[in-house]
MARBA-3410 file (N, C-alpha, C, O; in Angstrom, 1 decimal):
205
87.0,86.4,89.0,86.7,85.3,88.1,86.1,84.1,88.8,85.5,83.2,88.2 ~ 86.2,84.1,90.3,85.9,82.3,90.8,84.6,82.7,90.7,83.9,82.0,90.0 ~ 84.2,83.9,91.1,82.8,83.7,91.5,81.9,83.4,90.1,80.7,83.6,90.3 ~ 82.2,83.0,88.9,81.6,82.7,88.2,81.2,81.1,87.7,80.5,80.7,86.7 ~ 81.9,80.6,88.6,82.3,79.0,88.7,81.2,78.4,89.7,81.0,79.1,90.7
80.7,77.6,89.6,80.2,77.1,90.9,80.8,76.2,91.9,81.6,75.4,91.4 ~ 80.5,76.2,93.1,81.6,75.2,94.3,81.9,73.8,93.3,83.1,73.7,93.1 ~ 81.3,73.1,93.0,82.0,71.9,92.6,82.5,71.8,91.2,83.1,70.8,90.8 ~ 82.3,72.9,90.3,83.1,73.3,88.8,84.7,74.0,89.8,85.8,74.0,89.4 ~ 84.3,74.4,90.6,85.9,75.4,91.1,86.7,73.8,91.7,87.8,73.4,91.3
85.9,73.1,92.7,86.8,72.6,92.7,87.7,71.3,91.9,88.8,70.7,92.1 ~ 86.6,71.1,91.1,87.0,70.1,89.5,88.5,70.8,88.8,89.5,70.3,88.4 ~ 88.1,72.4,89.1,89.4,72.8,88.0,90.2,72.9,88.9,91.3,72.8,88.4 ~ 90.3,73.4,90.6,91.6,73.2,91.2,91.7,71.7,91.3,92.8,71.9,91.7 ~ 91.6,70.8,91.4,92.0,69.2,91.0,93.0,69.5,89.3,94.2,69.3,89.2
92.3,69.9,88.6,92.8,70.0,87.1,94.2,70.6,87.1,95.3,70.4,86.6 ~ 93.5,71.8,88.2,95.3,72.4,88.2,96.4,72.0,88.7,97.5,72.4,88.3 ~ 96.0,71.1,89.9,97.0,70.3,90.7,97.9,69.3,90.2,99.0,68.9,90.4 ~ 96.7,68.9,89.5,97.5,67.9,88.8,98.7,68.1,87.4,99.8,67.5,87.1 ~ 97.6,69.4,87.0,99.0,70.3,85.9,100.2,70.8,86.7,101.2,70.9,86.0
100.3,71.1,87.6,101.7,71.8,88.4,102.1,70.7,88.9,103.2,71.0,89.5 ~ 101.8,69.3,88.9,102.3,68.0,89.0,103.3,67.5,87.8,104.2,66.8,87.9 ~ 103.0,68.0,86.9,103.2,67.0,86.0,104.7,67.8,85.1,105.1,69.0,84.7 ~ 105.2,66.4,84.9,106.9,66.4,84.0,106.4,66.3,82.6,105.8,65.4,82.0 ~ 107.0,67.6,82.1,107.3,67.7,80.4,108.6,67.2,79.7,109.7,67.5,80.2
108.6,66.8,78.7,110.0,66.6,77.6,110.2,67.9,77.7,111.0,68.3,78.5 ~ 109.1,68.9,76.9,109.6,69.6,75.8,109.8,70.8,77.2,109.3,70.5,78.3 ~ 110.4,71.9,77.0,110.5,73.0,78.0,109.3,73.6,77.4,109.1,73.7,76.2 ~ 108.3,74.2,78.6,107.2,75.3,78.1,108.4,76.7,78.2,109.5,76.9,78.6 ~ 107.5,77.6,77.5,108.5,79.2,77.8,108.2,79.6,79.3,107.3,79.2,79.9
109.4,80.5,79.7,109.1,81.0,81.4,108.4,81.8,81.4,108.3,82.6,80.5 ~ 107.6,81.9,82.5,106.6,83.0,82.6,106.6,83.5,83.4,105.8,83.2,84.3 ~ 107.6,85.1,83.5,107.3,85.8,84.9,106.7,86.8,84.9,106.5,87.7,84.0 ~ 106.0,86.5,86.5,105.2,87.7,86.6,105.7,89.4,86.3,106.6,90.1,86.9 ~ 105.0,89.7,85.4,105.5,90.9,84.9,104.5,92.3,84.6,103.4,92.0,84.7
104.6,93.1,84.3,103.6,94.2,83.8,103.8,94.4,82.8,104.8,95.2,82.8 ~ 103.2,94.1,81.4,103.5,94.3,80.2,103.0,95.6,80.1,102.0,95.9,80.8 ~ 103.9,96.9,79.2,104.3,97.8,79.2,104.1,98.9,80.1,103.3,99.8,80.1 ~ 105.1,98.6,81.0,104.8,99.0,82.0,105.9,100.7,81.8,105.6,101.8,82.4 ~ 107.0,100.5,81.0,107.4,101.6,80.9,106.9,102.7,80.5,107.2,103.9,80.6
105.5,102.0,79.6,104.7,103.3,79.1,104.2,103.5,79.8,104.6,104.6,80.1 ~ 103.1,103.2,80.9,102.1,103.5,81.9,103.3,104.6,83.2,102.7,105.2,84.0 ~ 104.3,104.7,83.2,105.2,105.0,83.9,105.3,106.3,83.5,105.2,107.3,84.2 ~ 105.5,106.4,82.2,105.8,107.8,81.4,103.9,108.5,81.6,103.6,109.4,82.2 ~ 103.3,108.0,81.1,101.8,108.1,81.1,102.0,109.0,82.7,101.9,110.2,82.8
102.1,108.4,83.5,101.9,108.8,85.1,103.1,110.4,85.2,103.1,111.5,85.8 ~ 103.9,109.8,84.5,104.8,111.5,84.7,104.1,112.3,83.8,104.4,113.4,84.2 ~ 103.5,112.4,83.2,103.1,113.6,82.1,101.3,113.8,82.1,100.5,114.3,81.3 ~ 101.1,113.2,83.4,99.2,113.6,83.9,99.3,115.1,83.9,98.3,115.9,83.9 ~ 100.2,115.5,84.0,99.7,117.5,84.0,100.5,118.1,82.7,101.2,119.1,82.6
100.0,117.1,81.5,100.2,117.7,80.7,99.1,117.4,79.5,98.6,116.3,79.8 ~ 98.6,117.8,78.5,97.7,117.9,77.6,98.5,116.2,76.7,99.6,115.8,76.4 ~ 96.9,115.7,76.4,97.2,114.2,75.7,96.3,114.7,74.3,95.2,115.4,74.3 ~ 97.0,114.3,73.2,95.8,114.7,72.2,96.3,114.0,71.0,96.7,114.4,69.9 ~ 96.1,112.3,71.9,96.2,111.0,70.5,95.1,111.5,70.4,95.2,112.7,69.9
93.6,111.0,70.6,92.5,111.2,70.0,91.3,111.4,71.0,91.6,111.9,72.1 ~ 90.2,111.2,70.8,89.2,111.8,71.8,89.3,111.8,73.4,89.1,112.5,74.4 ~ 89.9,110.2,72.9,89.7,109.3,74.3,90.9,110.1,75.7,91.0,110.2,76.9 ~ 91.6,110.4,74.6,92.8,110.8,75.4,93.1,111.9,76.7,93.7,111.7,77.8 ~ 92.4,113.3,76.2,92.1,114.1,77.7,91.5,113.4,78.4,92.2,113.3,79.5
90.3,112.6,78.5,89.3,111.8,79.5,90.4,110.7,80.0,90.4,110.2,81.1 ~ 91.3,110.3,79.0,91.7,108.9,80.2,93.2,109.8,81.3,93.4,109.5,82.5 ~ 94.2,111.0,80.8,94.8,111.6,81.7,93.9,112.3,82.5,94.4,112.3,83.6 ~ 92.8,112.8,82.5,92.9,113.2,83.7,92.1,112.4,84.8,91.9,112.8,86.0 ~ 91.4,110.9,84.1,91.1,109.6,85.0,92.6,108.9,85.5,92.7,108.3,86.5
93.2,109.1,84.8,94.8,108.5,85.2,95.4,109.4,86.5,96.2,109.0,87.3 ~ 95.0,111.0,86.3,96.0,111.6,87.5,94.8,111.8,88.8,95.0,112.6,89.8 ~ 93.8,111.1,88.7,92.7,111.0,90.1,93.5,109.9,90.2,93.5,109.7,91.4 ~ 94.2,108.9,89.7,93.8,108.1,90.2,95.8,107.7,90.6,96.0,106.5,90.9 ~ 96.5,108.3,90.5,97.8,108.1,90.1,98.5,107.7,91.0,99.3,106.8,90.7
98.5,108.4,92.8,98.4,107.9,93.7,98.4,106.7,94.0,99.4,106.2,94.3 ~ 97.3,105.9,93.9,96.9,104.7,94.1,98.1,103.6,92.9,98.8,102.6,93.2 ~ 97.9,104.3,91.5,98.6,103.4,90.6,100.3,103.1,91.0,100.9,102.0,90.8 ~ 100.7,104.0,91.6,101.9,104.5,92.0,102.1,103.5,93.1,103.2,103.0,93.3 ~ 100.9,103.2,93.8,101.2,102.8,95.2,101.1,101.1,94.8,101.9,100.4,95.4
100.3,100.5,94.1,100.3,99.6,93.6,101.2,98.8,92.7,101.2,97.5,92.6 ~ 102.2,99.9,91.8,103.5,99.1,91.6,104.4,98.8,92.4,105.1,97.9,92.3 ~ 104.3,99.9,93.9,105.6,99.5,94.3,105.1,98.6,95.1,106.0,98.2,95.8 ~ 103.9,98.0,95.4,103.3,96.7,95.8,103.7,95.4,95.2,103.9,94.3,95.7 ~ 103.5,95.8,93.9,104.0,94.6,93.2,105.8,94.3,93.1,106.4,93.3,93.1
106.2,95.5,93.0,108.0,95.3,93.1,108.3,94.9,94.5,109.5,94.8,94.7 ~ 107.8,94.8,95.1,108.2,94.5,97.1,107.8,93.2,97.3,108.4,92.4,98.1 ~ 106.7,92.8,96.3,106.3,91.0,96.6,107.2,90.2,96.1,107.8,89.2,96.6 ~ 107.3,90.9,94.8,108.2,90.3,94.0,109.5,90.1,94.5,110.0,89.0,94.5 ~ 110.1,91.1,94.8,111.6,91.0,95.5,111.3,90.1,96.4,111.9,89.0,96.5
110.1,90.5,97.3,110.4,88.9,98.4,110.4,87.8,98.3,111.3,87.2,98.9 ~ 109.6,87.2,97.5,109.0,86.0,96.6,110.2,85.2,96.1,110.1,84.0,95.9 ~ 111.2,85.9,95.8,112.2,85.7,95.0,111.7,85.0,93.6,110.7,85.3,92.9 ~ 113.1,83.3,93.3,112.7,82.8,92.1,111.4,81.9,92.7,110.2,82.1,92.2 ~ 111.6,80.8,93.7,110.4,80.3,94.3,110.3,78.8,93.4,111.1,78.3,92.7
109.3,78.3,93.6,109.6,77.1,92.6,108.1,77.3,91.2,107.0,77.8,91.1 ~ 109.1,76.6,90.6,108.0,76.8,89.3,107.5,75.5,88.6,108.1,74.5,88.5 ~ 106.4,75.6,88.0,105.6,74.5,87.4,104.6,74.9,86.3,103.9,75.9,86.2 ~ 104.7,74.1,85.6,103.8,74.1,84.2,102.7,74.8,84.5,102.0,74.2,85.3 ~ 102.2,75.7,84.3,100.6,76.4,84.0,99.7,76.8,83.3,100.2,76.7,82.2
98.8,77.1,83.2,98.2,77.4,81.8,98.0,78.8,81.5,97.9,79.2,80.4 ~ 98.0,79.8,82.8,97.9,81.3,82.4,96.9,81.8,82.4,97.0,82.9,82.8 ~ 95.2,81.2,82.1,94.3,81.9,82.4,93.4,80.4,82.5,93.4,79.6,81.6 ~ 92.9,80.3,83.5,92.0,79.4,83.8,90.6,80.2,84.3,90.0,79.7,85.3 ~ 90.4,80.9,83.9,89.0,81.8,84.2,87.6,80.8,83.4,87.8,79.8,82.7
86.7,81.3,83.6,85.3,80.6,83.2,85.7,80.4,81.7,85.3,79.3,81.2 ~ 86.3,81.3,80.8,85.7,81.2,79.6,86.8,80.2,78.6,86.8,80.1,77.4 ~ 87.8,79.7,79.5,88.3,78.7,79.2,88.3,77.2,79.7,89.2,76.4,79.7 ~ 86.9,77.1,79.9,86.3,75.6,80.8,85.2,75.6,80.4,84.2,76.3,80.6 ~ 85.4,74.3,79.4,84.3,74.0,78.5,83.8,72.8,79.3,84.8,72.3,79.8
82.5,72.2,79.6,82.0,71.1,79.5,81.7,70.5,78.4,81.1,70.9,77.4 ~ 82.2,68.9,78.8,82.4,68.3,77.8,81.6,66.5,78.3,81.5,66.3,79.5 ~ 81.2,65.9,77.5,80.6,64.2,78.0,81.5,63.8,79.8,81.1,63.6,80.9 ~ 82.9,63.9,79.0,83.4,63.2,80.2,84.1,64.0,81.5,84.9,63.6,82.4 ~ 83.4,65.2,81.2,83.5,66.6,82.3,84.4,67.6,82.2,84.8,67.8,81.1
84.6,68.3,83.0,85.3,69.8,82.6,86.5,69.6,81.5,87.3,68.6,81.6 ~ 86.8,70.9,80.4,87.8,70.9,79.8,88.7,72.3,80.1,88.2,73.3,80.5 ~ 90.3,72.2,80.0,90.8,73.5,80.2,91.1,73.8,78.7,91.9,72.9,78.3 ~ 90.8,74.7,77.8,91.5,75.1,76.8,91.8,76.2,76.7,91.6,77.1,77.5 ~ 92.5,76.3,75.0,93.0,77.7,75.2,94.4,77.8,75.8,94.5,78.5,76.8
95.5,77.1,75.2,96.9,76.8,76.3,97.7,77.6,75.5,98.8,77.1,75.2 ~ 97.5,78.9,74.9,98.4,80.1,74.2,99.5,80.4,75.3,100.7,80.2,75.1 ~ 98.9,81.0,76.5,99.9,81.4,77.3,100.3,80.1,78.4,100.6,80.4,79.5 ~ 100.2,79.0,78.0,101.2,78.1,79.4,102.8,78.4,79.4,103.5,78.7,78.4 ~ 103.2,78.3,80.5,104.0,78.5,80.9,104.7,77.9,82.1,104.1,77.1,82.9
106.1,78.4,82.3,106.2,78.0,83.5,106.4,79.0,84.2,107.0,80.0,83.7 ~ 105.8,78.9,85.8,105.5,80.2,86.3,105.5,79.2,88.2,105.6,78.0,88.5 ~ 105.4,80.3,89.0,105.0,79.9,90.3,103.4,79.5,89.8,102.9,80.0,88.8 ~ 102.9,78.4,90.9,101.6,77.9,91.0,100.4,79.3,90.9,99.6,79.4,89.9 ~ 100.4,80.3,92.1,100.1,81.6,92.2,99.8,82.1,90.5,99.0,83.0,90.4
100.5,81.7,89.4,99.9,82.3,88.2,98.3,81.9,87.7,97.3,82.7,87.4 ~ 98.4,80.2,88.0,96.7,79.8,87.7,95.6,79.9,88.5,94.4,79.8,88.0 ~ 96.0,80.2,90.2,95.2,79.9,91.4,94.7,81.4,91.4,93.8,81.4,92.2 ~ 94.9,82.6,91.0,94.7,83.8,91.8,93.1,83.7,90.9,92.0,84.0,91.4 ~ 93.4,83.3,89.9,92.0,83.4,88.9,90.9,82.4,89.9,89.8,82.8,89.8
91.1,81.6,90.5,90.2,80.0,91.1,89.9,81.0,92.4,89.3,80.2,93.2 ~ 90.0,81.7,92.8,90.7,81.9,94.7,89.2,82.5,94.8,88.9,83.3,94.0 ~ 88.1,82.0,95.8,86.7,82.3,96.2,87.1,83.5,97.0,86.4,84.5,97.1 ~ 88.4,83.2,97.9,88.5,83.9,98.9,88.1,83.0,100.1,88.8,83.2,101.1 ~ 87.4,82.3,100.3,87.0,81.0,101.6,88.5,80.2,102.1,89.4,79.7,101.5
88.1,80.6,103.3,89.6,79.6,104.4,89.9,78.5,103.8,90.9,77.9,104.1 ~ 89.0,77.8,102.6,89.1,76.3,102.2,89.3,76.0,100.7,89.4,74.9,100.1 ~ 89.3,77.6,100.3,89.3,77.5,98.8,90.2,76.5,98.5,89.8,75.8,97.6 ~ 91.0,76.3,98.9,92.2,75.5,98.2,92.4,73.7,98.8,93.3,72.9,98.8 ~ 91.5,73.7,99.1,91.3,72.1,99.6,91.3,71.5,98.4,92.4,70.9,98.3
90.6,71.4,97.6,90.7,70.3,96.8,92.7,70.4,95.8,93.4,69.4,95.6 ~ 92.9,71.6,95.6,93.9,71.4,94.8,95.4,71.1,95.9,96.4,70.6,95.4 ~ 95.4,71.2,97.2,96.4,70.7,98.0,96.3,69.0,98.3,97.3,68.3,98.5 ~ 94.9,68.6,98.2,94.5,67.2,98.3,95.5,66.5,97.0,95.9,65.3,97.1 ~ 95.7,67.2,96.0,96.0,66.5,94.9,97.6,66.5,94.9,98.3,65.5,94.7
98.3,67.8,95.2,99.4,68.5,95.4,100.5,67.7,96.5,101.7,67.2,96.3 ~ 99.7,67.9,97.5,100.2,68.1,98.8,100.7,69.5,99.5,101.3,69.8,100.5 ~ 100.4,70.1,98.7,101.6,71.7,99.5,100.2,72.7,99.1,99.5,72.6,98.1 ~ 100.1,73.6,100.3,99.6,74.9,100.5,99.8,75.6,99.4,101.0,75.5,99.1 ~ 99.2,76.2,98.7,99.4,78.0,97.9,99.9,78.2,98.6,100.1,77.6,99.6
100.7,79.4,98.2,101.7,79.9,98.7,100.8,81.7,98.4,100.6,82.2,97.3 ~ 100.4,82.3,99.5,99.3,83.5,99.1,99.9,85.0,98.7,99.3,86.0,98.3 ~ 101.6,84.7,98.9,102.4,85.9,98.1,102.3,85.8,97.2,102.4,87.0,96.8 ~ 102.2,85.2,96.3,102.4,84.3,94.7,101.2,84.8,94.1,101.2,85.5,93.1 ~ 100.3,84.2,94.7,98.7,84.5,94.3,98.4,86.3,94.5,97.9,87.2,93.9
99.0,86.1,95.4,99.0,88.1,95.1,99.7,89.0,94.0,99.2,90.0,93.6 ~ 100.7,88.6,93.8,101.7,89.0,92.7,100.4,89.2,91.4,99.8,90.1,90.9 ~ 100.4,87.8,91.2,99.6,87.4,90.3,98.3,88.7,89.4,98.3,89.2,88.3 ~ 97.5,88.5,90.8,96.3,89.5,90.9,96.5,90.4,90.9,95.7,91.1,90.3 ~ 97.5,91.0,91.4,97.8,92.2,91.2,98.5,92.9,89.6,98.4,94.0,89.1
99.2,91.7,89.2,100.0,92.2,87.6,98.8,92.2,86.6,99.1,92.7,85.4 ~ 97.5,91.7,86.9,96.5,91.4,86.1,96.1,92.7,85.9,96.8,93.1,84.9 ~ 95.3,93.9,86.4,95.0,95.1,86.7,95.9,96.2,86.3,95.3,97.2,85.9 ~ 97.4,96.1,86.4,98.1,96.9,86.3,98.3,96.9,84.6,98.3,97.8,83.7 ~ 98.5,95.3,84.5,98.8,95.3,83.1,97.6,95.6,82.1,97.9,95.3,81.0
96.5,96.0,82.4,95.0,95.9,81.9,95.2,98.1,82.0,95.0,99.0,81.2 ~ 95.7,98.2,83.3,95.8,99.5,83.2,96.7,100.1,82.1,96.2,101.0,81.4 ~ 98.1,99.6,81.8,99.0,100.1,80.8,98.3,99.6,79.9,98.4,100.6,79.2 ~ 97.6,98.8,79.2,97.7,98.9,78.0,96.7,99.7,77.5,96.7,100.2,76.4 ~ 95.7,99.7,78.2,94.7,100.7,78.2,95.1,102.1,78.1,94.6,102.9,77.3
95.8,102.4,78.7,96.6,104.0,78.8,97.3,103.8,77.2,96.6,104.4,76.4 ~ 98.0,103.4,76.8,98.8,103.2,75.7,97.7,103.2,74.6,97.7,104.2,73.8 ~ 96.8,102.5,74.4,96.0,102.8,73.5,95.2,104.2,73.5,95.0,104.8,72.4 ~ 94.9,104.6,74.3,94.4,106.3,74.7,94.8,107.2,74.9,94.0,108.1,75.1 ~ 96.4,107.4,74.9,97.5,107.8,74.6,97.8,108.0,73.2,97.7,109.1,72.8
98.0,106.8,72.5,98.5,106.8,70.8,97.4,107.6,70.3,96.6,108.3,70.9 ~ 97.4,107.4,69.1,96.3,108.5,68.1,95.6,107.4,67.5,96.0,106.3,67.0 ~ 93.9,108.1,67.8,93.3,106.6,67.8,91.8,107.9,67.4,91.8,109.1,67.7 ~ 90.7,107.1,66.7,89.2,107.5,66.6,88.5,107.4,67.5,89.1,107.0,68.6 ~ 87.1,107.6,67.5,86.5,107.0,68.1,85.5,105.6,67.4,84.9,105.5,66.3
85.8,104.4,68.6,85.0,103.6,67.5,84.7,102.6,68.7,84.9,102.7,69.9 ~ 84.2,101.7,68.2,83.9,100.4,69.3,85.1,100.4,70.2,85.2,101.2,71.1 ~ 85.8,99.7,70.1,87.3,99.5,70.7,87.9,100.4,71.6,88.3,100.2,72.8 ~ 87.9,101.9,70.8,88.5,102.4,71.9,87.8,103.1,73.2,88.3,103.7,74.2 ~ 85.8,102.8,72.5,85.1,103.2,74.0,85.3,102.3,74.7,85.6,102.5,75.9
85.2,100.9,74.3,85.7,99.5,75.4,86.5,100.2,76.2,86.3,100.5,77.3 ~ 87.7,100.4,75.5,89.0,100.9,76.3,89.2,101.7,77.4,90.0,101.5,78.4 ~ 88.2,102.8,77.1,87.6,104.0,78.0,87.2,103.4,79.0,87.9,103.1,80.0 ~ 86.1,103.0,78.9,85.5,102.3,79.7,86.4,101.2,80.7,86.5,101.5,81.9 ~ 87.1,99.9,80.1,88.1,99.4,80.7,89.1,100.0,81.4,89.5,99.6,82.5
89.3,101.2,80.8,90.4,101.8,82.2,89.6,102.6,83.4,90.0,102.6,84.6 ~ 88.5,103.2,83.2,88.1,103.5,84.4,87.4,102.4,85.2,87.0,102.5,86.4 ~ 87.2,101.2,84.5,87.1,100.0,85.4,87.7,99.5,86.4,87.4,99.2,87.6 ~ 89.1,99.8,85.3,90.2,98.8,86.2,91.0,99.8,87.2,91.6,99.3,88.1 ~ 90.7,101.3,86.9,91.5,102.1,87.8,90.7,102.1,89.7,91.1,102.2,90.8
89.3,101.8,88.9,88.7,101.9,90.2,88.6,100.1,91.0,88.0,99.9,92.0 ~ 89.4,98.9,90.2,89.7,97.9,90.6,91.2,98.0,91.3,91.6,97.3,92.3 ~ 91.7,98.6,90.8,93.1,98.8,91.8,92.8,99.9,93.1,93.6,99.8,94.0 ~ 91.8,101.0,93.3,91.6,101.6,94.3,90.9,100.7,95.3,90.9,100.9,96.6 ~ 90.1,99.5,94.5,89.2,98.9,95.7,89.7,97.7,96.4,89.2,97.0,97.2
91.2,97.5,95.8,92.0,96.2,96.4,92.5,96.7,97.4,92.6,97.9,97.6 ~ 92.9,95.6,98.4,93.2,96.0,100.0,94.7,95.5,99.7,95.0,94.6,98.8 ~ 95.6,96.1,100.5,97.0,96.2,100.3,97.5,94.9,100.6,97.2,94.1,101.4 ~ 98.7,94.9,99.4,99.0,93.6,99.2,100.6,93.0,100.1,101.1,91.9,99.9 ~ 100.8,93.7,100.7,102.3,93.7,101.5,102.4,93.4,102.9,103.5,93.4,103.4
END
């Protein structure tokens, strides 16, 4: 997602965010932990690759894109269960959940974040993994505001539950009994995306 920002829009919104993980609420936001939404199904999905799927079209093509690639999937949960155990509870602060491009509007009096369905409270690592260039300095502007480093376990978590969770739900939809139609070629399409996004990440532990 950073690279779709330019250097001084990325660093406007890590300012923006700094100052969001700064800031004291009345009201309690809901908790937000890093998690893999359905992940029990993608689990069952991974035990039954050597078996015939026949929700609907999509279905043989995404098991047996799921069992090339299962290895890898397999190796990447237990990446994410090992950070997490380490990581522990950690400290947490108000977030917004997706700060990607298509929630930063320009506006007269300069960047906007909208779109606050999923804020929460979460480790910082929930809004930063989306901003991260990857440069030794990415995070200057939002520590200027902060005072404290990222914390780069956090931000890993993060990035990593994005993909997995993009993988189960995709499986689950190609799985269930479904047509063919707009949606579920997206879908097709989206999981052999994202399977070959989790093959091309470098280990997170």
């Amino acid at each position: 997602y950073a690279d779709r920002l330019g250097p001084e829009d990325r660093a406007t919104l890590l300012r923006m965010l700094g100052a969001l993980h700064r800031a004291s609420v009345s009201a309690q936001p809901p908790r937000r932990d890093a998690e893999i939404a359905s992940r029990a199904e993608l689990e069952r999905a991974l035990a039954d690759v050597h078996q015939a799927w026949d929700g609907g079209p999509f279905s043989e093509p995404a098991r047996v894109e799921l069992a090339r690639h299962a290895a890898t999937v397999r190796r990447r949960l237990a990446e994410f269960d090992a950070l997490a155990w380490r990581l522990g509870e950690g400290d947490r602060v108000v977030t917004h959940g997706e700060p990607h491009p298509g929630n930063v509007m320009r506006a007269t009096g300069g960047l906007l974040l909208v779109d606050w369905d999923t804020v929460g409270l979460a480790r910082p690592g929930r809004d930063l993994w989306m901003v991260d260039d990857g440069s030794a300095d990415c995070f200057a502007p939002y520590s200027e505001v902060t005072g404290r480093e990222p914390d780069p376990g956090a931000i890993a978590l993060y990035r990593l539950a994005w993909p997995l969770t993009d993988a189960a739900l995709f499986t689950v939809t190609l799985r269930s009994t479904h047509a063919r139609d707009a949606d579920t070629e997206l879908a097709w399409k989206s999981l052999r995306d994202t399977l070959g996004q989790l093959e091309a990440m470098s280990t997170v532990t």
